[in-house]
C-alpha positions as CSV (number, residue, x, y, z in Angstrom):
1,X,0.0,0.0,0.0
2,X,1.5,3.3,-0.9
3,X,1.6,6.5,1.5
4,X,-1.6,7.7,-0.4
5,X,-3.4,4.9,-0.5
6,X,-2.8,4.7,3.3
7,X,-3.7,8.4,3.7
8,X,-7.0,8.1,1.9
9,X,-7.8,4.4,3.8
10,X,-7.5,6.5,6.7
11,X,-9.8,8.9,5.7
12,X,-12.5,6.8,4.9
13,X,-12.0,5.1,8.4
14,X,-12.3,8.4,9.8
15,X,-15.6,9.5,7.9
16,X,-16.8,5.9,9.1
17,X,-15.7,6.7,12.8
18,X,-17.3,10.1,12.9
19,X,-20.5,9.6,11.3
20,X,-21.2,6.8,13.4
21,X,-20.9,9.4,16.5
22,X,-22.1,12.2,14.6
23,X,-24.8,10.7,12.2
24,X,-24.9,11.2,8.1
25,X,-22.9,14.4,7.6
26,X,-25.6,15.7,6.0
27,X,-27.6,15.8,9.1
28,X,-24.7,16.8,11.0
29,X,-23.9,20.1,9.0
30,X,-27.9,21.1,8.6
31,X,-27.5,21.4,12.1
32,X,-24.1,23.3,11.9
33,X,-26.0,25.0,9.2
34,X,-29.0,26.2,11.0
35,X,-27.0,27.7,14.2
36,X,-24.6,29.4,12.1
37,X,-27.1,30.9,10.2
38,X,-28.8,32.2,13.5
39,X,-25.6,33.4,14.9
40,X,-24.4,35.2,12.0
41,X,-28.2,36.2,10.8
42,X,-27.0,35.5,7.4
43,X,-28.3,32.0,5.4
44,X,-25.5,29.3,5.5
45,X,-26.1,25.9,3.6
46,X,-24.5,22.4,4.7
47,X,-22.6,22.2,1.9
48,X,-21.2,25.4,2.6
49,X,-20.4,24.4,6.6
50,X,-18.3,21.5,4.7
51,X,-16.2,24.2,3.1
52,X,-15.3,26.5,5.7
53,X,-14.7,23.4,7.8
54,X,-12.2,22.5,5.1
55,X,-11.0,26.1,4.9
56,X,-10.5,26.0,8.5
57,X,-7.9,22.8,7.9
58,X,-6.0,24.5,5.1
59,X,-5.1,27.9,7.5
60,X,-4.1,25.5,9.9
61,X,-2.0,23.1,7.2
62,X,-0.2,26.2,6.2
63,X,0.6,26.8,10.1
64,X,2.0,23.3,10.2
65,X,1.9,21.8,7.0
66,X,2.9,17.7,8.3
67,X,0.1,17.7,11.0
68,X,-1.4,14.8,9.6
69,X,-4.3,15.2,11.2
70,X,-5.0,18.2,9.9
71,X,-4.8,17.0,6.4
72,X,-6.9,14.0,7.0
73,X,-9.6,15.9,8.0
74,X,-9.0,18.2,5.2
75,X,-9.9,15.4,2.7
76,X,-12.6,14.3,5.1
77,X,-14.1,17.4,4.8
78,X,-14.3,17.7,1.0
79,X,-15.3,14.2,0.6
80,X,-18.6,15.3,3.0
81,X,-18.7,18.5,0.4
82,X,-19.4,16.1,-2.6
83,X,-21.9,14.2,-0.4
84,X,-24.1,16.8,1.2
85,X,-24.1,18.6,-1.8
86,X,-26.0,15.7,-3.7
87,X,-28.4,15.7,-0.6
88,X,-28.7,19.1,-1.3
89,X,-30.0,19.0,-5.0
90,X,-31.7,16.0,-4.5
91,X,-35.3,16.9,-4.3
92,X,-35.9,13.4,-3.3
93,X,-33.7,13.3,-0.2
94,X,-35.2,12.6,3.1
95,X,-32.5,10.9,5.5
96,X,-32.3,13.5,8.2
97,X,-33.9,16.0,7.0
98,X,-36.6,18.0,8.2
């Protein structure tokens, strides 16, 4: 198994890890979603909670760019992008959401 292969098994073991505490991400950043968008009084989607969460993991990669962990969730993070954003233009989606 190469270094990359290893990071992205990783990854996926982490997503696994996480959503079984956290539930489906999509679920999981609705809620992010909806208190963000109360706190900052300004609309906020899941997918977009993905992104800053990812965002957030690349200011601190560029403070300490071999924290591992760091970059791990990075990926994890995008990976939930891609998948709460085909929640979010399926019109047929219902797992977790309101």
């Amino acid at each position: 198994m190469t270094k990359t292969e290893k990071l992205l098994a990783d990854v996926v073991e982490l997503v696994h890890s996480r959503g079984t505490i956290y539930g489906h991400p999509y679920t999981n950043h609705k809620r992010i979603s909806e208190l963000w968008t109360a706190y900052l009084n300004y609309p906020i989607t899941p997918s977009q909670v993905a992104l800053c969460m990812a965002l957030l993991k690349v200011s601190r990669i560029s403070e300490s760019p071999n924290h591992n962990d760091s970059i791990k969730d990075a990926i994890a993070y995008l990976s939930m992008y891609q998948t709460i954003l085909e929640a979010e233009m399926d019109v047929n989606f219902t797992w977790g959401d309101d």
